[in-house]
Backbone as a printed PyTorch tensor [residue, N CA C, xyz], in Angstrom:
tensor([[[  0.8490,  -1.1900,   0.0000],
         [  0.0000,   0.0000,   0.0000],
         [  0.8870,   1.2430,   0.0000]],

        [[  0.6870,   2.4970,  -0.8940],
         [  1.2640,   3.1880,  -0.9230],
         [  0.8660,   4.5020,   0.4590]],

        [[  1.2930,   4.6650,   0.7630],
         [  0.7840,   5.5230,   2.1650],
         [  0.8180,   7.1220,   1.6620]],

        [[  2.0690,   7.3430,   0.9390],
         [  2.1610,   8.8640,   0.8080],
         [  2.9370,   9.0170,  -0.2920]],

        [[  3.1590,  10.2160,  -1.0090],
         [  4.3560,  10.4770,  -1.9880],
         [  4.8700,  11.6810,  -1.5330]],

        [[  6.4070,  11.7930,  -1.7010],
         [  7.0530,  13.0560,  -1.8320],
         [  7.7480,  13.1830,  -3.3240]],

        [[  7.5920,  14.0590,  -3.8600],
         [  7.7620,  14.4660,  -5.2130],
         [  7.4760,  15.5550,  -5.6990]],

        [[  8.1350,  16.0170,  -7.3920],
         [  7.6280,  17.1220,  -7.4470],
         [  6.3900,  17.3520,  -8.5950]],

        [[  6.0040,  18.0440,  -8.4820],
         [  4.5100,  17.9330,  -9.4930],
         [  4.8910,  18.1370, -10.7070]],

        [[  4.3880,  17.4390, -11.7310],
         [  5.2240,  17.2920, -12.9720],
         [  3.7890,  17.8380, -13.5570]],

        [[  2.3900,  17.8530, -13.4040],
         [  1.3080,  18.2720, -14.6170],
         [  0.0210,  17.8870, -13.4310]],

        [[ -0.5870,  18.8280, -13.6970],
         [ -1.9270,  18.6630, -13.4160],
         [ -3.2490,  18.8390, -14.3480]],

        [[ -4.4690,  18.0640, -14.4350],
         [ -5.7140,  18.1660, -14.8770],
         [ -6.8310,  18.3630, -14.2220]],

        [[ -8.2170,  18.7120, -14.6490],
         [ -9.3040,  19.3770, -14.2890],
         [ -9.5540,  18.1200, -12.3110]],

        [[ -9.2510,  16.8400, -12.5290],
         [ -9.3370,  16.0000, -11.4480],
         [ -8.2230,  15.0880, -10.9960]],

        [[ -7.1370,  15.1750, -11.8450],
         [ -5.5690,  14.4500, -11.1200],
         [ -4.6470,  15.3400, -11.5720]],

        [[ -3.6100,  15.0060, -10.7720],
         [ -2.1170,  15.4900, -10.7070],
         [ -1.1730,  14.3020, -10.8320]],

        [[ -0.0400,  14.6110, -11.6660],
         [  0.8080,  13.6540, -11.8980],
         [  2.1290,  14.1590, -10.8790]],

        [[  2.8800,  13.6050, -10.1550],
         [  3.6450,  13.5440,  -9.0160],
         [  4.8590,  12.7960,  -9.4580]],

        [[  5.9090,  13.2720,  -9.7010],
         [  7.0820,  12.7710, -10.2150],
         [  8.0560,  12.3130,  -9.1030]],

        [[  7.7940,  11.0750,  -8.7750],
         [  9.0880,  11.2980,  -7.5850],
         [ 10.2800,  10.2130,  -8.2240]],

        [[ 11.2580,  10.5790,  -7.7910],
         [ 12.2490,  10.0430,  -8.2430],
         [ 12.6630,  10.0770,  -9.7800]],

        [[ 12.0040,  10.1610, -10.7010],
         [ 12.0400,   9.6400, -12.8640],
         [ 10.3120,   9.0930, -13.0630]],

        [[  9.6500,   8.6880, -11.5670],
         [  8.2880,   7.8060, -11.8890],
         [  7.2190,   8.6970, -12.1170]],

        [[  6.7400,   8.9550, -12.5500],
         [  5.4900,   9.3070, -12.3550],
         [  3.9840,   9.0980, -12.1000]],

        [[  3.5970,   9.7520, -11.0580],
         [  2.4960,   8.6360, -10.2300],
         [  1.0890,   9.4250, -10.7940]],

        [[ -0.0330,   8.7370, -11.1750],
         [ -1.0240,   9.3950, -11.7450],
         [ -1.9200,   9.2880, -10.2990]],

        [[ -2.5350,  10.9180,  -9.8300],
         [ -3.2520,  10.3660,  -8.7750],
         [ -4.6360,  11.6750,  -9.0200]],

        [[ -6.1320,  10.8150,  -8.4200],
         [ -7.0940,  11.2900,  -8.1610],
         [ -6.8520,  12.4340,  -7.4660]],

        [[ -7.4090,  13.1430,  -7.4210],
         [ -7.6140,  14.6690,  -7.1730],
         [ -9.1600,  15.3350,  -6.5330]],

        [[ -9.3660,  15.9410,  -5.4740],
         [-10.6690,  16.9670,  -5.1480],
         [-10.2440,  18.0060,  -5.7340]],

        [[-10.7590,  19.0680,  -6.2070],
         [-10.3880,  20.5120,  -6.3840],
         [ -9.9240,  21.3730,  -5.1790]],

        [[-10.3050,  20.4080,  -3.8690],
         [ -9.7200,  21.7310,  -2.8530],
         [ -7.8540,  21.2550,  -2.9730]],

        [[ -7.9080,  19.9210,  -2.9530],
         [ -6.3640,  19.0100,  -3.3230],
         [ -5.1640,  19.7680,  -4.1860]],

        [[ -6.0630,  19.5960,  -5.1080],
         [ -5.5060,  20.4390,  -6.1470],
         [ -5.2070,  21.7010,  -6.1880]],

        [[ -6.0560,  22.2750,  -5.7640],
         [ -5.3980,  24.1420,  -5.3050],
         [ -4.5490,  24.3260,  -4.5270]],

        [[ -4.9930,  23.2100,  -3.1620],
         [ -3.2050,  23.4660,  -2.3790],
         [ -2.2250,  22.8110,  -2.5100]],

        [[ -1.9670,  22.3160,  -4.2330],
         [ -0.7400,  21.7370,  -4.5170],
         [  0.0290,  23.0550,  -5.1670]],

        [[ -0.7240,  23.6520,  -5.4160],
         [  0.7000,  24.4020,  -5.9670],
         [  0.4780,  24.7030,  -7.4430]],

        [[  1.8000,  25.0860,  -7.9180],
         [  2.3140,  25.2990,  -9.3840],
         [  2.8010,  23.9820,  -9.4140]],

        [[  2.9390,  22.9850, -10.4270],
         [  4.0510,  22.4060, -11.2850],
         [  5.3240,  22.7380, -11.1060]],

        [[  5.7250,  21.7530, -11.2510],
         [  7.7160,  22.4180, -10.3590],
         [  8.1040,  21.9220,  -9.5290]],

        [[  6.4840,  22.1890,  -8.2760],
         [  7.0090,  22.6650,  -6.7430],
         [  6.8620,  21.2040,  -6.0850]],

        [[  7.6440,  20.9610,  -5.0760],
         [  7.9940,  20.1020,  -4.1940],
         [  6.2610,  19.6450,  -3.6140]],

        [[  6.0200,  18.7050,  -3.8340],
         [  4.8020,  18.3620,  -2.9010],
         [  4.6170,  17.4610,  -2.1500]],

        [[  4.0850,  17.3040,  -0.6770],
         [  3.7000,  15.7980,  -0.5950],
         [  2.2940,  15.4680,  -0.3100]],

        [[  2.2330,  14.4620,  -0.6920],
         [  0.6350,  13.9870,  -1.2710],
         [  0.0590,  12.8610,  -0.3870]],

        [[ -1.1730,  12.3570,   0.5070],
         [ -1.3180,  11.2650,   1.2560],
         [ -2.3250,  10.4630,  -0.3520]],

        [[ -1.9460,   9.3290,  -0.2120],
         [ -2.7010,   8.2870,  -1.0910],
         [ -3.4690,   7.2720,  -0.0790]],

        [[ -4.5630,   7.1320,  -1.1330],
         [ -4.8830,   5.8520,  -1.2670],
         [ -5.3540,   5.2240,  -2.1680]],

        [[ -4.9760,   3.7590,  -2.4480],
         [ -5.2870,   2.9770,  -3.6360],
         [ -6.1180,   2.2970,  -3.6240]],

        [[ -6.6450,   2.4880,  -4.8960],
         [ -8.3540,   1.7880,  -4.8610],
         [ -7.7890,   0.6550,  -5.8370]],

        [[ -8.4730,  -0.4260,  -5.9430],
         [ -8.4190,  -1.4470,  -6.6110],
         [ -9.2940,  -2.7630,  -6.5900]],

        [[ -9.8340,  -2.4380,  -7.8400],
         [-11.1690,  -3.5150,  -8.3010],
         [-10.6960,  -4.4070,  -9.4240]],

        [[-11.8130,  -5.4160,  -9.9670],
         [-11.4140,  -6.2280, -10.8800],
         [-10.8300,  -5.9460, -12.1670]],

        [[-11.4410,  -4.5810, -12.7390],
         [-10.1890,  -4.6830, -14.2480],
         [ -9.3640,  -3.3210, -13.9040]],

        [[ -9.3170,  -2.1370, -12.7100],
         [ -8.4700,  -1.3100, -13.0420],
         [ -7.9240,  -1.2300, -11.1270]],

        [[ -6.6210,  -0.5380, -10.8740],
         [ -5.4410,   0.1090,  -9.9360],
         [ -5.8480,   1.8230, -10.2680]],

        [[ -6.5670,   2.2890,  -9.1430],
         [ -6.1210,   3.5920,  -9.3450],
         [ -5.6830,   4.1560,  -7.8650]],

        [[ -4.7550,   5.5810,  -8.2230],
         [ -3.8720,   5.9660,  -6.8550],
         [ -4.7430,   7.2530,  -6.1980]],

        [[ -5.4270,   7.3190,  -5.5550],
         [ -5.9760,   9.0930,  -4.9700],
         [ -5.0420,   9.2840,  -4.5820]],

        [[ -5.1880,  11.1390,  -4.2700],
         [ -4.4350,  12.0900,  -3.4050],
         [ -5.3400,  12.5880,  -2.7350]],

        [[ -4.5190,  13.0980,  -1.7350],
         [ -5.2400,  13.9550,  -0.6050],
         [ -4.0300,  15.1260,   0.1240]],

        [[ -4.5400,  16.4960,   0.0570],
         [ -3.6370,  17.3330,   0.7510],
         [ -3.1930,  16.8400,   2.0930]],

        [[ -3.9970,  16.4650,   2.8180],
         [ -4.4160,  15.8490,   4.2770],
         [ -4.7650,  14.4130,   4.3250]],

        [[ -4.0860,  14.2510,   5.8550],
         [ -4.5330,  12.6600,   5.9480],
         [ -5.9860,  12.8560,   6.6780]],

        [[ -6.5070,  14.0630,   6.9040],
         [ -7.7330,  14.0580,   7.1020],
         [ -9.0490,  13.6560,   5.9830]],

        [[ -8.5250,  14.3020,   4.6880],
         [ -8.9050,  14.6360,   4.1280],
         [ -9.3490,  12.8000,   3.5560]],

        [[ -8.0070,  12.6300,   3.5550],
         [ -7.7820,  11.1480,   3.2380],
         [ -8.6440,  10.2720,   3.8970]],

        [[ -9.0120,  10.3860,   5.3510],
         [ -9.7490,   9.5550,   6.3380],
         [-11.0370,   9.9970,   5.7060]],

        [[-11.5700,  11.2070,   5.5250],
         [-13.2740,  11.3210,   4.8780],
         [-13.2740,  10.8240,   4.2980]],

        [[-12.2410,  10.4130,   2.8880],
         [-12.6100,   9.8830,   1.2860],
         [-12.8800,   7.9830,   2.0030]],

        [[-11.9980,   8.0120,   2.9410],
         [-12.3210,   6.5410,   3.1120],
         [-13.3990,   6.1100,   4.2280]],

        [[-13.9380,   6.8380,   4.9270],
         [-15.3980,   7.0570,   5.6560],
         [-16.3950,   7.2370,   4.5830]],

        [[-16.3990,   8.1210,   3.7730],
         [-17.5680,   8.2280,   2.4100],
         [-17.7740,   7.0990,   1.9940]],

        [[-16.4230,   6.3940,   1.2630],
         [-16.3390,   5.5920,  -0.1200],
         [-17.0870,   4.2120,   1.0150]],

        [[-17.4110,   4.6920,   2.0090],
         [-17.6910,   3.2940,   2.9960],
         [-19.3680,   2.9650,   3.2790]],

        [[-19.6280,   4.5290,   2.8090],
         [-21.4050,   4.4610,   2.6380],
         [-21.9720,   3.6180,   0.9860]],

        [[-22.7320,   3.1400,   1.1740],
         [-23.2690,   2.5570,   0.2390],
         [-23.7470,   3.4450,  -0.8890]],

        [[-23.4470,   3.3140,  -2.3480],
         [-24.1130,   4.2560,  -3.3970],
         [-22.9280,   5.3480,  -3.4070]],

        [[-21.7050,   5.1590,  -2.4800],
         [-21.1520,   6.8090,  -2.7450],
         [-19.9810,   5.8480,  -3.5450]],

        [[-19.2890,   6.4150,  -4.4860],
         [-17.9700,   5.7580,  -4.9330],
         [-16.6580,   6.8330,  -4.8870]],

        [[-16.0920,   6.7430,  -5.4570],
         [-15.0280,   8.0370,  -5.3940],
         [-14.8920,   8.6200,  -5.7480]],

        [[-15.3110,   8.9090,  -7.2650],
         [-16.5020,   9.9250,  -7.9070],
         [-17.1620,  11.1520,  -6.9650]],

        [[-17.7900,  10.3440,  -6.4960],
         [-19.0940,  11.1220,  -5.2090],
         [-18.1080,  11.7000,  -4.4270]],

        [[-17.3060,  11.0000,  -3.8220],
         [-16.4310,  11.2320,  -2.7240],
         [-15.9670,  12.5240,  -2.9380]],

        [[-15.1190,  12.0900,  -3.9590],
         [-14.0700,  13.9010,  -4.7720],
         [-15.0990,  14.5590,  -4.4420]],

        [[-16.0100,  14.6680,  -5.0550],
         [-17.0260,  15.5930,  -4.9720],
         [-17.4310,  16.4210,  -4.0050]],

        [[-17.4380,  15.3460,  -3.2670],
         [-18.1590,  16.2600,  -1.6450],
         [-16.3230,  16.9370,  -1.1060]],

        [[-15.3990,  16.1750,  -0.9320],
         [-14.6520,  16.6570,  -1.1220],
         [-14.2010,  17.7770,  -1.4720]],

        [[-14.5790,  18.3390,  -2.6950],
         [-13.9630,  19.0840,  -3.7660],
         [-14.4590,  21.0490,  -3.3350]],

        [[-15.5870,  20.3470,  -2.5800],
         [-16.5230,  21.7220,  -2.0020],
         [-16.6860,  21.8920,  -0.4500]],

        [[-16.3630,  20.7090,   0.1480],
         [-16.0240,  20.9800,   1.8040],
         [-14.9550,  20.1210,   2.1870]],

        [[-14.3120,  21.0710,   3.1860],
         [-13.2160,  20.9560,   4.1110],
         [-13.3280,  19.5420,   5.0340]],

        [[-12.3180,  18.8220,   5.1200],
         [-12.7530,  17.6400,   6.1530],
         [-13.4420,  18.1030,   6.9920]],

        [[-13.0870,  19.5050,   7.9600],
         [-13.6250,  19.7690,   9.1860],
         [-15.1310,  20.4010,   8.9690]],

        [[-15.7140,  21.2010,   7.3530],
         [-16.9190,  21.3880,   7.1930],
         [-17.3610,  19.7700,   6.6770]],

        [[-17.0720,  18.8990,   6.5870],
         [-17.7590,  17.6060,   6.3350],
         [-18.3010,  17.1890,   7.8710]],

        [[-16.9270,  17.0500,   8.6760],
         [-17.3990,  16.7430,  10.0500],
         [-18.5010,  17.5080,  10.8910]],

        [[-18.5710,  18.5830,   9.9060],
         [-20.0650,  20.0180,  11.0870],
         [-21.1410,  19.0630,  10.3510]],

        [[-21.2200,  19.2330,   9.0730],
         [-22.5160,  18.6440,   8.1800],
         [-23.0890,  17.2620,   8.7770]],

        [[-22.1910,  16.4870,   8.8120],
         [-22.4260,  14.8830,   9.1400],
         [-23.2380,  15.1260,  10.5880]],

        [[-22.2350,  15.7570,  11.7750],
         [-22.5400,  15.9850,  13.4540],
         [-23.9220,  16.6980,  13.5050]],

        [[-24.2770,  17.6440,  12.7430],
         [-25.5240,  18.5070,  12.7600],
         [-26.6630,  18.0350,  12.1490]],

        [[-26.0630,  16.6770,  11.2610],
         [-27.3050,  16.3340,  10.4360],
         [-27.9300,  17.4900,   9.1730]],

        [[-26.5770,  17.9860,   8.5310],
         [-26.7630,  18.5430,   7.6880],
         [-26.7250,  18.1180,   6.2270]],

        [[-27.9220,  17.2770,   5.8040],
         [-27.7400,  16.6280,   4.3610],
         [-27.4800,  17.5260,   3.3700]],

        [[-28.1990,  18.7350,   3.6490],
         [-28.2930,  19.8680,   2.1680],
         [-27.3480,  20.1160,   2.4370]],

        [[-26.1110,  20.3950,   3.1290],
         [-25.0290,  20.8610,   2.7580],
         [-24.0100,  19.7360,   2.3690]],

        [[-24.0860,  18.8560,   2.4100],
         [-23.2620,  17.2290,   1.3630],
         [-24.1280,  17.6730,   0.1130]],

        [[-25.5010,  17.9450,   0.2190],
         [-26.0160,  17.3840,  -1.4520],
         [-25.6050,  18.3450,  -2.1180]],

        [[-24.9330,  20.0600,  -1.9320],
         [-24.3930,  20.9530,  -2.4470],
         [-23.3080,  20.3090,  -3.7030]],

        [[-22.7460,  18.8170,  -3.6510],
         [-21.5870,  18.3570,  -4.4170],
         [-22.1000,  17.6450,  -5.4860]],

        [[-21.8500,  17.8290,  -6.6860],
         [-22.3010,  17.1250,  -8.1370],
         [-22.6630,  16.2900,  -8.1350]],

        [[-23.5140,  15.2110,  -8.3210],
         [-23.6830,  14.1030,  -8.3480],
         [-24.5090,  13.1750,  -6.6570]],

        [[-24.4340,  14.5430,  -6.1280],
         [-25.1810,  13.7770,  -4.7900],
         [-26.6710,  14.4840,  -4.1880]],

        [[-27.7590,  13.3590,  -4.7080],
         [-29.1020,  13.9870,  -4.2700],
         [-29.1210,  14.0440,  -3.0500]],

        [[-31.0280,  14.3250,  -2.7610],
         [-30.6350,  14.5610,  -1.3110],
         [-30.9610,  13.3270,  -0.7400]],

        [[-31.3750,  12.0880,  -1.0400],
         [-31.7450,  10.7520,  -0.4680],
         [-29.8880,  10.3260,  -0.1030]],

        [[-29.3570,  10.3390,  -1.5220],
         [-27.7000,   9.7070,  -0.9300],
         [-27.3620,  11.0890,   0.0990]],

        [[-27.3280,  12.1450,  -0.0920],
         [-26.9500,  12.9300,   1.2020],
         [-27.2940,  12.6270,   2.6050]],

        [[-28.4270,  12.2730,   2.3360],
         [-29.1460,  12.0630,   3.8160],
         [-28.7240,  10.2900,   4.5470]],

        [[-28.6950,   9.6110,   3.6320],
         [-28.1610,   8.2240,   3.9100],
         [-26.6170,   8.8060,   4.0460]],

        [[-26.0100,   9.5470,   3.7930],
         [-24.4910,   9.9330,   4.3690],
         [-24.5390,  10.4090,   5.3210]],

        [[-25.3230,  11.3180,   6.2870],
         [-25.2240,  11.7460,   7.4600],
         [-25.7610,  10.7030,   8.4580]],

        [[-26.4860,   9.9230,   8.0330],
         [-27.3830,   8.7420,   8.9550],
         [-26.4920,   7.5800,   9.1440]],

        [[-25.5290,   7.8040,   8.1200],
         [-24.4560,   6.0780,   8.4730],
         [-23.2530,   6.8090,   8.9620]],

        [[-22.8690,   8.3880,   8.6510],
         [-21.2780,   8.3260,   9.3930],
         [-21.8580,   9.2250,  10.2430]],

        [[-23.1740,   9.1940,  10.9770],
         [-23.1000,   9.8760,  12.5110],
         [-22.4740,   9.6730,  13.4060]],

        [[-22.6280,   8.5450,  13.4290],
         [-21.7890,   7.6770,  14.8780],
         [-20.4690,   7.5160,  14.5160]],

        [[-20.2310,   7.5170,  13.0830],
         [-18.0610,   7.2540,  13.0470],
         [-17.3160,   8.6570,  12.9650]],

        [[-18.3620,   9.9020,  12.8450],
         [-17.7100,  11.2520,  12.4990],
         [-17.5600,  11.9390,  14.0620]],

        [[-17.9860,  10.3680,  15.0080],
         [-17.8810,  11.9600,  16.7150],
         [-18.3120,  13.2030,  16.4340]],

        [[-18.2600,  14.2850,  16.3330],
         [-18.5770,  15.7270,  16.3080],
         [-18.7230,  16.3950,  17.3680]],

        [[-20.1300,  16.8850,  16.8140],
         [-20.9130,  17.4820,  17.9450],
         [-21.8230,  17.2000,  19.1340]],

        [[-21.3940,  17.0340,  20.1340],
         [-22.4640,  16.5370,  21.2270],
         [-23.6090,  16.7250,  21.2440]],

        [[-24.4430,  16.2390,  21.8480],
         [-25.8430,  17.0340,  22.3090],
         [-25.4920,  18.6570,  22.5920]],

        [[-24.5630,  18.5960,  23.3320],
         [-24.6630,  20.0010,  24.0500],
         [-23.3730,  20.6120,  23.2970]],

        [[-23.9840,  20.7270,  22.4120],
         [-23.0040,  21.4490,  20.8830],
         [-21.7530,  21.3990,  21.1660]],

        [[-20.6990,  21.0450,  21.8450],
         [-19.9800,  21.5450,  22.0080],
         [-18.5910,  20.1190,  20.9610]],

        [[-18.2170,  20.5840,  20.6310],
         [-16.9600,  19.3650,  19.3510],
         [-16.0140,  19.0260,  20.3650]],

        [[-16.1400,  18.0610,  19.6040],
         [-14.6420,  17.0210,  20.4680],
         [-13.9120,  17.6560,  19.9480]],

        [[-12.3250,  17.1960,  21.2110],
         [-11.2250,  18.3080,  20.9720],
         [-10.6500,  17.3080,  19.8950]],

        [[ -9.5030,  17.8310,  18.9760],
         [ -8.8060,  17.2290,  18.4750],
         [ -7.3840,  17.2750,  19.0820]],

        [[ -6.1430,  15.8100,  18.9510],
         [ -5.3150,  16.2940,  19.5730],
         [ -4.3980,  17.2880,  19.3540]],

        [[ -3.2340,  17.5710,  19.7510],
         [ -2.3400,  18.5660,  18.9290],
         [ -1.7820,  17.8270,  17.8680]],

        [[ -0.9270,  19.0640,  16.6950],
         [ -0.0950,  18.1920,  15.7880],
         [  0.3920,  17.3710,  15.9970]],

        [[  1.1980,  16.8650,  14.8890],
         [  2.3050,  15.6170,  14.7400],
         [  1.9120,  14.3580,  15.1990]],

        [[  2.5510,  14.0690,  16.0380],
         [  2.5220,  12.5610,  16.7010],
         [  1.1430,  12.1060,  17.3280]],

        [[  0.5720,  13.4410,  17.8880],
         [ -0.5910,  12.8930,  18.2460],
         [ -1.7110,  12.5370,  16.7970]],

        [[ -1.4000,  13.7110,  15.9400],
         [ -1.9970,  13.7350,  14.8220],
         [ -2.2760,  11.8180,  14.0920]],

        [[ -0.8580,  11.3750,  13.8740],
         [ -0.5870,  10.2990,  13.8170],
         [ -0.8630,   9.0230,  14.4340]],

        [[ -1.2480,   9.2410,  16.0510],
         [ -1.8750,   8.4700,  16.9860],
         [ -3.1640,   8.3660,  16.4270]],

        [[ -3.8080,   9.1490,  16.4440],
         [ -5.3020,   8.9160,  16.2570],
         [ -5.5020,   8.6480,  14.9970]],

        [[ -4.5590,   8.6340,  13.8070],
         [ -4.9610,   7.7860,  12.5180],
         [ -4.6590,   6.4680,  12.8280]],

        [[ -4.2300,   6.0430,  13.9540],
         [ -3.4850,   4.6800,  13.9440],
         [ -4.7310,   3.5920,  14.1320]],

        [[ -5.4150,   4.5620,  15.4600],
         [ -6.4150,   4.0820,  16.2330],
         [ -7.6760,   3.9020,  14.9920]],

        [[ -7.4930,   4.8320,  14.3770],
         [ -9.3720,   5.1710,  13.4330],
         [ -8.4380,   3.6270,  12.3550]],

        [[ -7.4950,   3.6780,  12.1910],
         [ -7.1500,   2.1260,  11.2350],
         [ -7.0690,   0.7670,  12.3680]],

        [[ -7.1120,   0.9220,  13.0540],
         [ -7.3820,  -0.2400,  14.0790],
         [ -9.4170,  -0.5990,  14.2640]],

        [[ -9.7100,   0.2040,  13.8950],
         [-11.3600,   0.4750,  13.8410],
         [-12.2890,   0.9150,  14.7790]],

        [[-11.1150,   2.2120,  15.9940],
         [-11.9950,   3.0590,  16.6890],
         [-12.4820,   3.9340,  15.6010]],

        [[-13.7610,   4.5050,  16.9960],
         [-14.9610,   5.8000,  16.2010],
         [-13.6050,   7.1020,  16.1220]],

        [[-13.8110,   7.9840,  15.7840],
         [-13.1140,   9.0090,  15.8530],
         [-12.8080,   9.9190,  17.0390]],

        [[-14.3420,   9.6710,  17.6480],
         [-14.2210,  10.3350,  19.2260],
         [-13.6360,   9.7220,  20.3620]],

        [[-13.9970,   8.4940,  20.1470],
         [-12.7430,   7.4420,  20.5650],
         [-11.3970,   7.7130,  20.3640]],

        [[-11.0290,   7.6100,  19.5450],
         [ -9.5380,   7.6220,  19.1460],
         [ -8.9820,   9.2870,  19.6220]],

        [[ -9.8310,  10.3550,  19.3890],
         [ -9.3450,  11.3900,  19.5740],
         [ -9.5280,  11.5700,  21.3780]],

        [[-10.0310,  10.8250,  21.9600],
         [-10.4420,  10.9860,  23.3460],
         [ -9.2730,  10.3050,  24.0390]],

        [[ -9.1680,   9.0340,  23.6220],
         [ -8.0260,   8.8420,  24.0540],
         [ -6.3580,   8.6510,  23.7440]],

        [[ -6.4430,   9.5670,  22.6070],
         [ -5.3070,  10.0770,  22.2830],
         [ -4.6560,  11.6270,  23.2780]],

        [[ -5.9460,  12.3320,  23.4560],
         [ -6.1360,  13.2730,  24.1900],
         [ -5.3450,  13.1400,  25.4950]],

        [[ -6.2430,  12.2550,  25.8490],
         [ -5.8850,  11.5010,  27.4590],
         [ -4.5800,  11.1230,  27.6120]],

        [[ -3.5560,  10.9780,  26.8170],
         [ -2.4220,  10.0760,  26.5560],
         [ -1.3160,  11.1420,  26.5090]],

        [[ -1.4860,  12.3660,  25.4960],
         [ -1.2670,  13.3010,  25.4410],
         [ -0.9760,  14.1330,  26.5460]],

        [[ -2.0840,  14.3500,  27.3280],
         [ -2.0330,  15.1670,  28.7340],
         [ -0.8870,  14.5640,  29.7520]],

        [[ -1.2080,  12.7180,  29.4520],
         [ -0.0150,  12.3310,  30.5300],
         [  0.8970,  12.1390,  30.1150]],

        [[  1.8220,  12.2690,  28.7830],
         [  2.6000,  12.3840,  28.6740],
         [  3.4580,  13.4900,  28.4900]],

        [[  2.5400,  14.2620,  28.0540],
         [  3.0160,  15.7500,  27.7920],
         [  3.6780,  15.6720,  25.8910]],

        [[  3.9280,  17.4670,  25.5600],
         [  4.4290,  17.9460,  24.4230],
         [  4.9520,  16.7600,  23.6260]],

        [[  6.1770,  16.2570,  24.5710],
         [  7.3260,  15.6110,  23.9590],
         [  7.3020,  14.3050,  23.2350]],

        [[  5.9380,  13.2660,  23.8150],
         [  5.8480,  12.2820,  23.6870],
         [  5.8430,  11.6880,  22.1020]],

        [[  6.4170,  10.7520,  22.1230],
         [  6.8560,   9.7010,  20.6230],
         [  5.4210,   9.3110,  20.2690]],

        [[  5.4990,   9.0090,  18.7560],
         [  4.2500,   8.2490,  17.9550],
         [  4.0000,   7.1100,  19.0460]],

        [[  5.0980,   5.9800,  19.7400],
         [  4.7910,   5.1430,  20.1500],
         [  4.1580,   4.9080,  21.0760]],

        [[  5.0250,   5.9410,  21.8160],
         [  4.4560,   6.0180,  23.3400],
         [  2.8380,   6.2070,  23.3630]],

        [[  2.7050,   7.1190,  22.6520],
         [  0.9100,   7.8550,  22.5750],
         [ -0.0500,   6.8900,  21.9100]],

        [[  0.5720,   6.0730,  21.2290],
         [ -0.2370,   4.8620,  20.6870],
         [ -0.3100,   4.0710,  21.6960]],

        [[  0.4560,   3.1850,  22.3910],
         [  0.4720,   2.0970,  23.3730],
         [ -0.2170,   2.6170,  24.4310]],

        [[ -0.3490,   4.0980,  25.2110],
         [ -0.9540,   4.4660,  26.4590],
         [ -2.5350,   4.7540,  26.0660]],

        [[ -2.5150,   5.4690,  24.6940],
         [ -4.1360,   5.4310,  24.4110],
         [ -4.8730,   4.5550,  24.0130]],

        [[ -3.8730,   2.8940,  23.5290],
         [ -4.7930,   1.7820,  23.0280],
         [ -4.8000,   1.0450,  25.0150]],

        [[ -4.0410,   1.6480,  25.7110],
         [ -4.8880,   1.2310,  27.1120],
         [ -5.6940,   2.3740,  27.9020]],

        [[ -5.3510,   3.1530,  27.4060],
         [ -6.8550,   3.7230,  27.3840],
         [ -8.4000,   4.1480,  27.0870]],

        [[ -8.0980,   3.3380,  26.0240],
         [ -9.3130,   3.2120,  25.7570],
         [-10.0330,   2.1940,  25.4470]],

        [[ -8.6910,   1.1570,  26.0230],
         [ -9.6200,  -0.2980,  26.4180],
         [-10.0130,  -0.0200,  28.0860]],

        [[ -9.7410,   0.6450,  28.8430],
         [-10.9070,   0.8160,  30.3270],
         [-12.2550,   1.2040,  30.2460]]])
């Protein structure tokens, strides 16, 4: 599995960018928000992937963000949405305006994206309620942790197959007791026992 690319952008089109790393060139799916914060052609980029692969074709997405990256693979997980759809919703909201829409039960603002009525909108907020954490009853959003390592902790956890509020809760928790400094490892091993209590 390809996890990420560093390379420099060799050409872009209306929905992929080609990513030159090393002499190779990697053809990858594209949102339009993706694509705007890559840059000019030229410039140094790095890109989070993921690879889709069915019976007659291999294709590579990009994502500015491994957030961004975690929605496309929460979407592509609802029934009727493909990656098509995905880009789409993508292409017009921010991971973190996906996460208000989903938490608030906001379908009309998913069905705002090409290709998505409001029946598949509304079956998207009704199946990733419970995996998007959000907003509480009492409005108030789960924290997210700080950069880097914690950042990294809680993708570890959401690929192990915690909810998000999970993973960010007790990444949180892990965080506090270890403080600033703490390693990818450390914050993984103290929050996967924390959030088995």
């Amino acid at each position: 599995m390809i996890a990420h690319l560093n390379g420099h952008l060799a050409a872009t089109g209306i929905d992929h960018a080609v990513i030159d790393v090393n002499g190779v060139g990697y053809l990858v799916g594209v949102s339009a928000k993706t694509l705007a914060a890559l840059g000019a052609p030229g410039e140094f980029v790095t890109i989070h992937t993921e690879m889709l692969v069915s019976e007659d074709s291999m294709r590579l997405m990009g994502f500015a963000s491994a957030d961004e990256r975690d929605w496309f693979r929460l979407l592509t997980g609802v029934q009727g949405v493909g990656a098509k759809v995905a880009l789409a919703i993508l292409s017009i909201l921010s991971p973190a305006e996906v996460q208000t829409a989903v938490a608030k039960g906001d379908a009309a603002m998913i069905a705002r994206a090409n290709g998505v009525g409001p029946k598949l909108a509304q079956r998207i907020v009704n199946e990733l309620k419970d995996k998007a954490g959000g907003v509480a009853l009492g409005g108030g959003a789960v924290p997210m942790p700080a950069a880097g390592a914690a950042n990294d902790a809680v993708s570890a956890l959401l690929n192990l197959g915690f909810k998000p509020a999970e993973a960010s809760a007790a990444v949180n928790a892990a965080n506090d007791e270890l403080g600033a400094g703490a390693t990818l490892d450390a914050l993984v091993r103290l929050a996967l026992r924390k959030a088995a209590k």
